[in-house]
N, C-alpha and C positions, 0 to 999 in steps of 0.2 A: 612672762616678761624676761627678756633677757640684759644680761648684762656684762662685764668684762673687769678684770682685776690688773688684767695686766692684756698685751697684745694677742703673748702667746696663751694665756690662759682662759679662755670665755666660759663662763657657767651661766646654767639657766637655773629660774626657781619656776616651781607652779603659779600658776595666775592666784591673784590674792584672794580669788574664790574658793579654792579649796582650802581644806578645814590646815589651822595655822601649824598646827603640831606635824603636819606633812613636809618634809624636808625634801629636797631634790638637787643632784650636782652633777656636772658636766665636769672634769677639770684635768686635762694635761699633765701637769709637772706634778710630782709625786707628792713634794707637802702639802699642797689644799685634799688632794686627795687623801692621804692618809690620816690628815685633820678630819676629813669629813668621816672617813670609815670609824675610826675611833672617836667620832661624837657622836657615831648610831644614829647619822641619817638612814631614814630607813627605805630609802628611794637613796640610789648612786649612779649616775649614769657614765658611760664614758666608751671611748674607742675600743675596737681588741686592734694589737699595732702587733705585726712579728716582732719577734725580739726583746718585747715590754713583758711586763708580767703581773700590768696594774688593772687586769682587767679582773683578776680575783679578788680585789677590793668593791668592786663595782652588782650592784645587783640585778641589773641592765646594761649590755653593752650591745656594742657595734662594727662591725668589722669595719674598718679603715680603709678606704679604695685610694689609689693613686692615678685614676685615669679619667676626673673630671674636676673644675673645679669646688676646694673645699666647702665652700659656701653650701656644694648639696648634702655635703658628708653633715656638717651641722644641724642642716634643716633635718635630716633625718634621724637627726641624733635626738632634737628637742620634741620630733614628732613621736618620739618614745614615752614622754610627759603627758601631749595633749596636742588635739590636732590640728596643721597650721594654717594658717593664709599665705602659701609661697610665693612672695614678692623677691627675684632674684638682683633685681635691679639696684647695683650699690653707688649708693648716691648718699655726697653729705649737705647739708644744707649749708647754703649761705647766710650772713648777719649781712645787717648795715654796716655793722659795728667793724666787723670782719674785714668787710671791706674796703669802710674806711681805710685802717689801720694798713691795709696791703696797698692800698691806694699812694702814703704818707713814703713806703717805703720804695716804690716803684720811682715814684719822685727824686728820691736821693740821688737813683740812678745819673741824673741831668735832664737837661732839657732835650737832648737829642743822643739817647742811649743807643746803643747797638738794639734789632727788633727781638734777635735773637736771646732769652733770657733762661740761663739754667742757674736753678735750685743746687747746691749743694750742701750736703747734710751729714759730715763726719762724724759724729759718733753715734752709740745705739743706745744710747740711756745708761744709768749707775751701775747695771748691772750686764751689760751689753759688750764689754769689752771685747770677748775672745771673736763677737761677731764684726768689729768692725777692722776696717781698712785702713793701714798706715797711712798716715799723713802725709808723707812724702810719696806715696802713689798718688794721693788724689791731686795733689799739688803738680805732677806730671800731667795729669789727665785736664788739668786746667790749662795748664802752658801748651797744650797741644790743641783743644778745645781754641785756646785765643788766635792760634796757628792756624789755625783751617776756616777762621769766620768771623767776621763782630762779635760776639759776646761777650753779656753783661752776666756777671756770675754773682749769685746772690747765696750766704754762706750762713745757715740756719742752727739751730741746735737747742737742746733744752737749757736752764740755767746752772744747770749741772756741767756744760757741756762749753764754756762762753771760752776757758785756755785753751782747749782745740782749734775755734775757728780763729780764735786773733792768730794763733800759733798759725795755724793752715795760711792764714790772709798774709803772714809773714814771706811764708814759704813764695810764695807766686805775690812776692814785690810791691803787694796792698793794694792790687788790682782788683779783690772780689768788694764786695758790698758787705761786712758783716752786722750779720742781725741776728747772733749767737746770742741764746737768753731773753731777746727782748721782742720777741712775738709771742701773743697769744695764740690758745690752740684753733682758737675762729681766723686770727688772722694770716694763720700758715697754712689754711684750709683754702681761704681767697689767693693766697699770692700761687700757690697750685698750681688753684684755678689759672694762675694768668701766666704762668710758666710754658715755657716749649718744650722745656727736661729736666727731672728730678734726678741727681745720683744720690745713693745714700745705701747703707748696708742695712738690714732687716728689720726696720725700727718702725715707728707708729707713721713716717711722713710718706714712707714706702706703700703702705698702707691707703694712706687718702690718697697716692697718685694713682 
C-alpha cells in the first residue's frame, strides 16, 4: 500500500501480508530517512540522485531518471517491495460533497460570471516559503490576466495561508474571489475540475491539476 507524508515525500510499506516485524521506506528528504535507517528498518528503499549521498542509508535503491514521467520512477521503485498492477492513469475521485461545496463557491462568482475561470493559489504550505511567488507578481499576472479577457479569478490556499490571499485580493482591487482557508481538500479537487487554469507554485493544488 502506499502512502504520502507530505507531497514531496511518498513512502510505501509492504502489503499487510507480510509478516509485521518487516519494515519498508521509500523517502526523499533526509530526516524520514535517517529516522528510518537509525530505527533498523531492515528493508530501506529509495532513489540513487547525483549529488545526494542518501543512497547509503538505503538497502535498496534506484537510480533516478529524468527523461520520463516520475510516476514510472515510483512504480519501479515500489516494484522493488512487491509486484505491481501498473495503473498510470492519475485520476482523483470526485464526492458529492465536493462538489457541492465547489458548486456554492462557483455561485459566489454571480449570476453571469466571466466563462473564463482561473484558480489562483499563492502560497506553498507552512513550510513552502522559499518555493513560492511574491505576491506582487501574481498580483501582476492577475491585472494582465483581467487585461486580455473576462476572467473570474478564484484565490485558494490552505488555513495557514488565508493573510496571503486577502493580502493578494488587496493587491488587484478585491477583484478575485477569495476562498483562502475555507475549502476542503474534496472541494478544491472539484472546483479544479471546473477551472480553465490553476496558477500556483509547487504545492499539493499543482498536483491535482
Amino acid at each position: 500500500r502506499a502512502c504520502s507524508a507530505s507531497a514531496s515525500a511518498p513512502h510505501f510499506a509492504l502489503p499487510s501480508a507480510q509478516p509485521s516485524h518487516v519494515q519498508a521506506s521509500c523517502l526523499e528528504r533526509a530526516r524520514p530517512m535517517a529516522v528510518a535507517a537509525f530505527a533498523g528498518a531492515p528493508v530501506r528503499i529509495g532513489f540513487e540522485v547525483p549529488g545526494q549521498f542518501r543512497a547509503a542509508a538505503f538497502t535498496r535503491t534506484l537510480a533516478k531518471t529524468y527523461d520520463r514521467h516520475e510516476l514510472e520512477d515510483f512504480f519501479d521503485l515500489a516494484a522493488l517491495l512487491h509486484p505491481l498492477d501498473r495503473d498510470s492513469r492519475l485520476e482523483l475521485p470526485l464526492t458529492p460533497t465536493g462538489e457541492e461545496e465547489a458548486a456554492r463557491w462557483l455561485e459566489r462568482l454571480g449570476k453571469n460570471p466571466p466563462s473564463f475561470t482561473v484558480i489562483v493559489h499563492p502560497g506553498c504550505g507552512g513550510d513552502g516559503t522559499p518555493r513560492e511567488w511574491p505576491l506582487e507578481n501574481y498580483a501582476v499576472l492577475i491585472h494582465w490576466l483581467f487585461s486580455r479577457r473576462p476572467t473570474s479569478v478564484i484565490l485558494t490556499g490552505g488555513p495557514e495561508e488565508t493573510a496571503k490571499t486577502m493580502r493578494l485580493n488587496k493587491l488587484v482591487g478585491g477583484k478575485a474571489l477569495d476562498a483562502g482557508g475555507q475549502l476542503s481538500w474534496m472541494g478544491t479537487i472539484a472546483l479544479v475540475r471546473k477551472a480553465n487554469l490553476v496558477i500556483s507554485g509547487n504545492t499539493g493544488i499543482m498536483h491535482i491539476a
